[in-house]
N, C-alpha and C positions, 0 to 999 in steps of 0.2 A: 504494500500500500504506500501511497507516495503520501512524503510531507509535502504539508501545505502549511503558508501562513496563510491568517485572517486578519485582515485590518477592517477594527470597529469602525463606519462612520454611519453618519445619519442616510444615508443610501443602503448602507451594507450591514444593516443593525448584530450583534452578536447572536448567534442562532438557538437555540432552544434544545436542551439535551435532548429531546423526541426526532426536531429536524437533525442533530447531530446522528441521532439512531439510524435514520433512516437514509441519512448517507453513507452510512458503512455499510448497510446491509446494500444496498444499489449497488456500490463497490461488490461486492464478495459477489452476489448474485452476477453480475457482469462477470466477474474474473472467471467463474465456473467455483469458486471456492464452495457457496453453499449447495449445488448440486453434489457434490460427494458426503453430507452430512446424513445419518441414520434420520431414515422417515422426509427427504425431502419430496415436497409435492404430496402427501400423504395427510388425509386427518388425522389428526392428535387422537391418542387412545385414551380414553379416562381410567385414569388409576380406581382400582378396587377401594372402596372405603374414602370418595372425593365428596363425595352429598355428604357424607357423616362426619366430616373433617372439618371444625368451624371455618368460618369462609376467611379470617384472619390470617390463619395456620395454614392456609390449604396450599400458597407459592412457597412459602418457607419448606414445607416437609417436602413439597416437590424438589427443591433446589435441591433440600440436602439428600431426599431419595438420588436423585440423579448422579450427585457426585458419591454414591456409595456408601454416605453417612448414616447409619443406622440411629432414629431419636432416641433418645433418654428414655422416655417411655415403652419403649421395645426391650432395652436392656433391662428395665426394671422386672419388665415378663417373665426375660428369659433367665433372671435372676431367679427370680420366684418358680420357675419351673425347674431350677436347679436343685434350691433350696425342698422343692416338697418331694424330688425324686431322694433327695437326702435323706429325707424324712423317714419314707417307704422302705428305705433300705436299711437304716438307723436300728439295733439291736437296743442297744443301751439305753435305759431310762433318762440316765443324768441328762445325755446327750441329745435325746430326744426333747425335753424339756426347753433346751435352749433356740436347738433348731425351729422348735413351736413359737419362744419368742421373736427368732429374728426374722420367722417367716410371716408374724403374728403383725411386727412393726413396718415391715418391708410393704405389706396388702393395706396397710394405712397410708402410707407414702403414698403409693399407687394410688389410693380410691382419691389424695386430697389431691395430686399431682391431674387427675383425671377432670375432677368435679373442677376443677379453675381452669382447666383447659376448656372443658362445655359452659360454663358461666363467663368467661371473660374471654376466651380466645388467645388467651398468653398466660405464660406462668409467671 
C-alpha cells in the first residue's frame, strides 16, 4: 500500500475514520488482496448462541472467538467440569469435602459472573 500525505485544508477537510475504512478496503479489494481472505463474496454465518449473547458482548466474543481467545467464562466451565470429574473420582472424604467447597465457590462465580453478563452486558 502506498504512502500518502494528507494536507488538511478547507477544500480537503480531514476524512473520517469510516471514509479512512473505506479506502483501505477499495485498496485491498482493487489489489486482489481481499479476494484471497476465508468467506470472501460469501454470507457471514451466525455463530451458535448470537441471539442469546447480549447485543453488547456479541462483537467482542466474536473478535476474541476469531482470534482463538477462549472467554473467561468458558474456562470457568471447563474449570468446573474439571473440578466435578474430580469429585466422581475423589475416594477420600477429607478431600472430597474441599473439592465440594471449591466446586461449591467456583458455581457462585459463575452464576454472578453470568447474571451481570445478562443484566448489564459487561462484567
Amino acid at each position: 500500500m502506498a504512502d500518502c500525505v494528507f494536507v488538511q485544508t478547507r477544500e480537503h477537510p480531514m476524512p473520517t475514520q469510516d471514509e479512512e475504512i473505506a479506502r483501505h478496503l477499495r485498496e485491498a479489494l482493487a489489489s486482489g488482496e481481499l479476494a484471497g481472505t476465508k468467506g470472501f463474496g460469501k454470507p457471514l454465518t451466525q455463530d451458535a448462541g448470537w441471539e442469546a449473547t447480549p447485543e453488547a458482548l456479541r462483537m467482542p466474543f466474536k473478535i476474541l472467538k476469531d482470534a482463538g481467545v477462549v472467554p473467561a467464562e468458558v474456562e470457568l466451565f471447563h474449570e468446573r467440569a474439571a473440578l466435578t470429574a474430580a469429585l466422581d473420582g475423589c475416594q477420600s472424604e477429607p478431600e472430597r469435602v474441599v473439592l465440594r467447597r471449591r466446586l461449591s465457590d467456583l458455581q457462585q462465580k459463575i452464576t454472578l459472573r453470568l447474571e451481570s453478563l445478562r443484566m448489564n452486558g459487561s462484567l
